[in-house]
Every structure is written in structure tokens, then in C-alpha cells.
VODRENSE-899530 format. One record per residue (C-alpha): residue in three letters; x, z, y. Coordinates in steps of 0.1 Angstrom, whole numbers, plus 5000, padded with zeros to 4 digits. Layout:
<recs>
AlaXZY ...
</recs>
This chain:
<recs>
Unk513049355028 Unk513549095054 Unk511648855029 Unk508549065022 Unk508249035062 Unk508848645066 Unk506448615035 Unk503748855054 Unk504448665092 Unk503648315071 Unk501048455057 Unk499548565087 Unk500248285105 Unk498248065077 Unk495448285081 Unk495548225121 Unk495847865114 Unk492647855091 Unk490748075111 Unk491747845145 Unk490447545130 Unk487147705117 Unk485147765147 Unk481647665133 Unk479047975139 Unk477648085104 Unk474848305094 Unk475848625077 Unk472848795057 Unk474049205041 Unk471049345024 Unk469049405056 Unk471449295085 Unk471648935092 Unk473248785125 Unk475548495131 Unk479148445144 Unk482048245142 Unk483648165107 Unk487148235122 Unk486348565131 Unk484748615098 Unk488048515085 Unk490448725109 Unk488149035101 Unk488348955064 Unk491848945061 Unk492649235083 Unk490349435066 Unk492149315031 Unk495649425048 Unk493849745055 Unk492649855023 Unk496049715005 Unk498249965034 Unk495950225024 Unk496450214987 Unk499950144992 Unk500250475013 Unk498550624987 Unk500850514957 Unk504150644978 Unk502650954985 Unk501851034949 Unk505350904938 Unk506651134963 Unk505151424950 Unk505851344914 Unk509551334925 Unk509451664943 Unk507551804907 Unk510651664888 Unk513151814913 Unk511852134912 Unk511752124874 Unk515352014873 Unk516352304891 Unk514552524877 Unk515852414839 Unk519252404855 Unk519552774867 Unk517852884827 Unk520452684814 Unk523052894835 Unk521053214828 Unk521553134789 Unk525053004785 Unk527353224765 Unk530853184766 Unk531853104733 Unk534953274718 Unk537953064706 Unk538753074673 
</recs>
């Protein structure tokens, strides 16, 4: 776990890095909208927007893995108590 975070804070810190020495303005044209700011900004927003969508899917993959391990509980007690219901004891011969 502590790796995943040192990997992510040297990540970020690349990023921050990148973006520091990109200062140049730039011209940004989206279908209609056009208007001009700073590549490092362009580059901050980029990434944390990036981080953002990964966080969300990742939120999203937990909470369906959660819910498919509640399903499987349930299930599991529920064919526990019919294999109670159905077990016999069986004579000895």
C-alpha cells in the first residue's frame, strides 16, 4: 500500500515538475469555444481531471464487487440453512 502512494506522490510531483516548466500561453480551440491560457495549467487540469475519472471508476468497481460479495454471502447462507433443513441422520448399520 505504502508503494501505490510513493508511486502516485512521484507521479504527481513529475506532473508538477512538467507543468512548472511549461509556462508558454497556448490557444485552445473546442468546437465553438476558443480562448488561451497557460500550458501548465492545461496540464494540471488534465491530469487532475484523469485522476478524477480513474477515482470514479475505481469507486465504481469496489462498489460493484461489494455487492457481488454480499449476493454470494446471502446465497451461502441461504444454501447452508437448506442443507441443514435436508440432512437426515443416517442409521448405522
Amino acid at each position: 500500500m505504502l508503494k501505490r502512494y510513493i508511486v502516485i506522490l512521484l507521479i504527481t510531483i513529475l506532473v508538477v515538475i512538467f507543468a512548472i516548466q511549461n509556462v508558454e500561453m497556448v490557444n485552445i480551440k473546442l468546437w465553438f469555444f476558443e480562448f488561451d491560457t497557460s500550458l501548465s495549467l492545461l496540464i494540471i487540469l488534465t491530469f487532475a481531471a484523469g485522476a478524477l475519472i480513474t477515482l470514479a471508476l475505481a469507486l465504481y468497481e469496489i462498489g460493484r464487487g461489494k455487492r457481488r460479495i454480499s449476493e454470494l454471502e446471502d446465497q451461502k447462507s441461504r444454501n447452508q440453512e437448506n442443507a441443514s433443513d435436508t440432512t437426515e441422520e443416517v442409521p448405522e448399520t
